[in-house]
C-alpha positions in Angstrom: 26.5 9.2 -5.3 23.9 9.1 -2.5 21.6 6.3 -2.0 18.2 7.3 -0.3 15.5 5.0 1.3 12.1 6.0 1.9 8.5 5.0 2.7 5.0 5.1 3.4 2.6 3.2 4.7 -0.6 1.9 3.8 -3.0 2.3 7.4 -4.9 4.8 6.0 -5.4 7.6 2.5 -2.7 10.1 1.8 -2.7 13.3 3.3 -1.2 16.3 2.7 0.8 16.3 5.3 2.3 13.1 3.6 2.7 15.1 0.2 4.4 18.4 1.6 6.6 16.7 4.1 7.9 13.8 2.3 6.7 13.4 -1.5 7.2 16.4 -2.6 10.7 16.2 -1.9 11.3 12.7 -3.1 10.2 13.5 -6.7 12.0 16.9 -6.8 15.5 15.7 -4.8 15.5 12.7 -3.7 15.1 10.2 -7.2 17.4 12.7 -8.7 20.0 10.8 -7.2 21.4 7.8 -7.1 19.6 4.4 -7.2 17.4 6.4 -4.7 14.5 3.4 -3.7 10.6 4.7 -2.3 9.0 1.7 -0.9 5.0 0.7 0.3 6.0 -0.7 3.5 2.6 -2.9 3.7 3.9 -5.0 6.4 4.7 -2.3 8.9 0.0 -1.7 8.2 0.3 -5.7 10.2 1.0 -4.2 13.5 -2.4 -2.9 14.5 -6.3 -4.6 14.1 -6.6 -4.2 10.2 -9.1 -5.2 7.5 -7.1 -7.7 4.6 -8.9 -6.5 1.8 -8.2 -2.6 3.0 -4.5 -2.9 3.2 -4.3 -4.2 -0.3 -6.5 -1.6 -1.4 -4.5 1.1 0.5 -1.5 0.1 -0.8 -2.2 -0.1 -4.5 -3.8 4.0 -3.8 -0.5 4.7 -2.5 1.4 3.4 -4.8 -0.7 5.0 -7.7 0.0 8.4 -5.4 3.6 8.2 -5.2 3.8 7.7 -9.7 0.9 10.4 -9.2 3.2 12.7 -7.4 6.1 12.3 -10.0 8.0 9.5 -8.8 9.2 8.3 -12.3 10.4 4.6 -12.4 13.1 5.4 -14.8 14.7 7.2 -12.2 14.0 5.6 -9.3 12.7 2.2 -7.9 9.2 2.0 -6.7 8.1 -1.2 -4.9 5.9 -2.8 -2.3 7.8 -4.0 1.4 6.6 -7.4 0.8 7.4 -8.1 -2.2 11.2 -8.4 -1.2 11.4 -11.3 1.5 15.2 -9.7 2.6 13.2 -7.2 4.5 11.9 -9.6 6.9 14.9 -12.1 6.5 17.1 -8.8 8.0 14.6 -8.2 10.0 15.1 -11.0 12.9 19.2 -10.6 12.5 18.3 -7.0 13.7 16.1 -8.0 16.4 19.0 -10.6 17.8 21.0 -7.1 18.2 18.4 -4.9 19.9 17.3 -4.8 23.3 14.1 -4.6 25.0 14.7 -1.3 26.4 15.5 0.2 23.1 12.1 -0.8 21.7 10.2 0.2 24.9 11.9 3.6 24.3 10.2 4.2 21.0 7.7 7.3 21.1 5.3 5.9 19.5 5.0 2.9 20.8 5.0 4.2 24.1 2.0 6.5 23.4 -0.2 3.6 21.4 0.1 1.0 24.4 -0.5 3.8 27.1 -3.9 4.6 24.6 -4.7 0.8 24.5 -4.1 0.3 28.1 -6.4 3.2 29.2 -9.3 1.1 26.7 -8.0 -2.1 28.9 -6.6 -3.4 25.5 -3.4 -4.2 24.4 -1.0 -3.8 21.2 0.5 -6.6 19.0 3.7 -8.0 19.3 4.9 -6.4 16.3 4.2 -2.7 17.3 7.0 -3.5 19.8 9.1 -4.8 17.1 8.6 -3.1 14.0 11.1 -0.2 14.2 13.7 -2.9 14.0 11.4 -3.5 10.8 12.1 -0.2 9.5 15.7 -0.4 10.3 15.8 -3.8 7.9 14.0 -1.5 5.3 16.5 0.9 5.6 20.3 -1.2 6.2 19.3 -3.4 3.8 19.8 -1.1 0.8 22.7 0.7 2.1 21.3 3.9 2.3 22.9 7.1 2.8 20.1 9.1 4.0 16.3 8.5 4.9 14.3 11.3 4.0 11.8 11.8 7.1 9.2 13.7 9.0 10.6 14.8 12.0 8.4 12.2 14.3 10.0 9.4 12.2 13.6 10.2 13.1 14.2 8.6 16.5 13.8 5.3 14.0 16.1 6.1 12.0 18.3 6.8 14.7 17.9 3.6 16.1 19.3 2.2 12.9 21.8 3.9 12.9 23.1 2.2 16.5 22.2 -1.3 15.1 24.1 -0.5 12.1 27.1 0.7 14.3 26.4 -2.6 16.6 26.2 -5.1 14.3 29.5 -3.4 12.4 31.3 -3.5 15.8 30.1 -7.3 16.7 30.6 -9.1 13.5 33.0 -6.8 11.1 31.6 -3.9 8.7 28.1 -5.1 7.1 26.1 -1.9 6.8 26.1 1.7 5.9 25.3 4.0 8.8 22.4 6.0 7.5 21.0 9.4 8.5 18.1 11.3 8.6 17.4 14.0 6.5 14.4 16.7 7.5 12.8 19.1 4.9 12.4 22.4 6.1 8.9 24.2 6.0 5.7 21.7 6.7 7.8 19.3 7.7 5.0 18.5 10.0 1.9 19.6 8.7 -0.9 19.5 11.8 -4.4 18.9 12.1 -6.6 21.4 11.0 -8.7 20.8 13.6 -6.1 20.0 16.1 -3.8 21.6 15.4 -1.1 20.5 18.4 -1.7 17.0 16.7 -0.2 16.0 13.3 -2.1 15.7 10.2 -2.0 11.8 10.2 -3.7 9.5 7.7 -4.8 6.6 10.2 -7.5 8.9 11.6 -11.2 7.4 10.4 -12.3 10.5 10.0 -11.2 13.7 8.8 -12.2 17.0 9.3 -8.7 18.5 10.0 -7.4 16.2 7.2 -7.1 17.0 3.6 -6.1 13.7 1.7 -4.7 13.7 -1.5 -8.0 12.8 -3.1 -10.8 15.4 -1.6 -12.6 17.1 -4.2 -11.6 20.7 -4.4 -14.4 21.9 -3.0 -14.1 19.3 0.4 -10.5 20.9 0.7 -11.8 24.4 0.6 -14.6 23.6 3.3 -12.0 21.9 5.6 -9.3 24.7 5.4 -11.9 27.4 5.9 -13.3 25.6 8.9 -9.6 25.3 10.4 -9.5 26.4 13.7 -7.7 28.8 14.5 -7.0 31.1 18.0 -7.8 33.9 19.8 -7.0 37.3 18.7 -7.3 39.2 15.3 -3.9 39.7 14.6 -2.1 37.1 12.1 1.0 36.5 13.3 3.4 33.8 13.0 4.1 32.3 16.5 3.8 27.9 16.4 3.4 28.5 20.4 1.2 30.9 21.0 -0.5 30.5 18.1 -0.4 26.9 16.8 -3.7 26.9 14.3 -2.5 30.4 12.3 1.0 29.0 12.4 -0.1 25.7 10.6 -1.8 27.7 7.8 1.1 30.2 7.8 3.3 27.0 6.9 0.8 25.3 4.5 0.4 28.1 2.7 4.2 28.9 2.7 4.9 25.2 2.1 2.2 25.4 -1.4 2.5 29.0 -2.9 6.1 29.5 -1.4 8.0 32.7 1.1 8.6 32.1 4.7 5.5 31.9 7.1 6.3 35.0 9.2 6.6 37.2 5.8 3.4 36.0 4.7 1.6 36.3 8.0 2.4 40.1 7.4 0.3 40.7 4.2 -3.2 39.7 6.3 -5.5 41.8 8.2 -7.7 38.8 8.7 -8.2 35.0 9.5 -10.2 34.7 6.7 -8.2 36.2 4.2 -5.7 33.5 5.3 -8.0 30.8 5.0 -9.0 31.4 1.4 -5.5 32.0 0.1 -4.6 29.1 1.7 -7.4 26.8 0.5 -7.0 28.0 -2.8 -3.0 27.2 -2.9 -3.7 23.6 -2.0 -6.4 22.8 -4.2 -4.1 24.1 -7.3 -0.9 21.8 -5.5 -3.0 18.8 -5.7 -4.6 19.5 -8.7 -2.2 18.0 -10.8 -1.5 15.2 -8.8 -5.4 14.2 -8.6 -5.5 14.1 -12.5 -2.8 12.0 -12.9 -4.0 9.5 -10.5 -7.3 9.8 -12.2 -5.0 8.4 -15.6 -3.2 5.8 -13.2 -6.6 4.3 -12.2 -7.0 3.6 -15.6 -4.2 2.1 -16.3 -3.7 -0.8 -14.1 -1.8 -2.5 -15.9 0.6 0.0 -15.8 1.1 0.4 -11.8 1.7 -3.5 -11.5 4.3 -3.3 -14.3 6.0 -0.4 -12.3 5.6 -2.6 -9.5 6.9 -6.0 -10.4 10.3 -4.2 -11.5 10.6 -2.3 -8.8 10.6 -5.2 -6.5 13.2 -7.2 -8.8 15.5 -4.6 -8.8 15.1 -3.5 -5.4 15.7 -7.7 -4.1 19.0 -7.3 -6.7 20.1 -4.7 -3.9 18.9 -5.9 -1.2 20.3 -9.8 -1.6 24.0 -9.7 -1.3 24.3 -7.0 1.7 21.5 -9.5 3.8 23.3 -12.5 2.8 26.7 -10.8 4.1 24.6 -10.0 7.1 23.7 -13.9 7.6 27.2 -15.0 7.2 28.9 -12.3 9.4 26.4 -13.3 12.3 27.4 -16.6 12.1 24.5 -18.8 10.1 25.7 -21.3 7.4 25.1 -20.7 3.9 22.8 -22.6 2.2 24.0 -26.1 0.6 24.7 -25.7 -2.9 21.8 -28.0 -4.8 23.8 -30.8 -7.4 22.5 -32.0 -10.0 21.1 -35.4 -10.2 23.6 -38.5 -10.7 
């Protein structure tokens, strides 16, 4: 059976770009099979200027989202990154096997210090580090695939060649993961900007609907979308990026392929409605059931609190194989008093 690792993380609220590229699929594949593990990587929200009582607020929402979605704990394991120290024990073993150059290489790391450096700032440490971060979330479960947007899988890649690495250096410790893409909104774009992706650390949102807008906010910000020249609606992501992002939204929540569809409108605004309209009645259910979560919070830290003791149960023995194959000694047995 397969094992699948996946995660989110708590910088800012979920969007719907987070629900049709990734959360969807986890509750209606990916916990299907097995000991599949969906994770609130809160420590990966440490890497940029952040405010305490925010990320622990950010990361209970998301993790009322993902049970909201249909995650269901007696399926799968839902926990929070911290929670499990082998994440950041892995973490530095990984880092003794990557190189400088591989981090520099990263995409987005390159494009958040060129940003800072233009404000005459500059980025933490551990935005250099952290995709050897993910790659601990990841080896440390021995997962099969990693269900991710398509920005996310040079990371995975690079797990993959410290998996291989480490394998080579110190004898077979890891399973060599891979990435698995869904196919249409896998990268749902800005409404507004729509050559930018629909991303949920933005502070403010008028191209972003997030998972908890009021019906009537998501109707206002799909029909304000922009959108391009011409009257025609056709299906063309270069020419055309803003129709081809509803095209796929709307394909992505009512169903049919986004050229098909484009075919049955004489108008933009046409579009815009149907679309608007699809997406309020996809989150719809998800928005009450969080509403029920809220209420229950009890409930969530219950979900929580096993998810992390079974998750560490998995974790444990493939990091402590990892410590000993690198060379460190294993702890001294405590006796009992004489």
């Amino acid at each position: 059976m397969t094992r699948v690792f996946s995660g989110v993380k708590p910088t800012g609220h979920l969007t719907l770009g987070n629900y049709l590229g990734a959360m969807r699929q986890w509750v209606a594949v990916d916990q299907h099979r097995s000991d599949a593990l969906f994770c609130v990587v809160d420590l990966h929200a440490l890497t940029v200027d952040h405010d305490p009582a925010r990320v622990r607020r950010l990361s209970r929402q998301a993790a009322s989202l993902l049970l909201a979605a249909g995650l269901d704990p007696g399926l799968c394991t839902v926990f929070v990154q911290s929670h499990v120290d082998e994440h950041a024990r892995l973490s530095y073993l990984l880092e003794c096997v990557a190189t400088d150059g591989e981090m520099r290489r990263m995409i987005q790391y390159k494009e958040k210090a060129a940003r800072e450096r233009v404000r005459g700032g500059s980025v933490r440490l551990s935005l250099l580090t952290y995709p050897v971060l993910m790659a601990a979330d990841i080896l440390a479960y021995g997962a099969d695939e990693v269900p991710v947007g398509d920005d996310q899988a040079q990371h995975v890649e690079l797990a993959r060649d410290l998996a291989v690495r480490f394998n080579q250096r110190y004898g077979h410790t890891f399973v060599v993961p891979r990435a698995t893409l869904p196919g249409v909104a896998a990268r749902v774009m800005n409404l507004q900007e729509p050559a930018s992706k629909m991303g949920k650390s933005d502070d403010v949102g008028p191209g972003i609907v997030y998972l908890l807008d009021e019906p009537d906010v998501v109707r206002k910000k799909v029909m304000r979308a922009v959108t391009d020249s011409g009257r025609e609606v056709v299906y063309d992501r270069e020419a055309r990026p803003g129709l081809a992002n509803l095209l796929e939204i709307l394909a992505a929540c009512a169903g049919g392929e986004p050229a098909e569809l484009a075919g049955h409108y004489d108008s933009y605004g046409a579009l815009k409605k149907d679309t608007a309209e699809a997406v309020v009645e996809v989150l719809r259910p998800l928005r009450e059931r969080h509403k029920e979560l809220c209420a229950d919070p009890g409930y969530v830290e219950g979900v929580l609190r096993e998810g992390a003791r079974k998750a560490r149960a998995m974790a444990r023995p493939t990091v402590d194989a990892a410590y000993r194959a690198i060379g460190l000694l294993p702890p001294v047995a405590e006796t009992a008093d004489r």
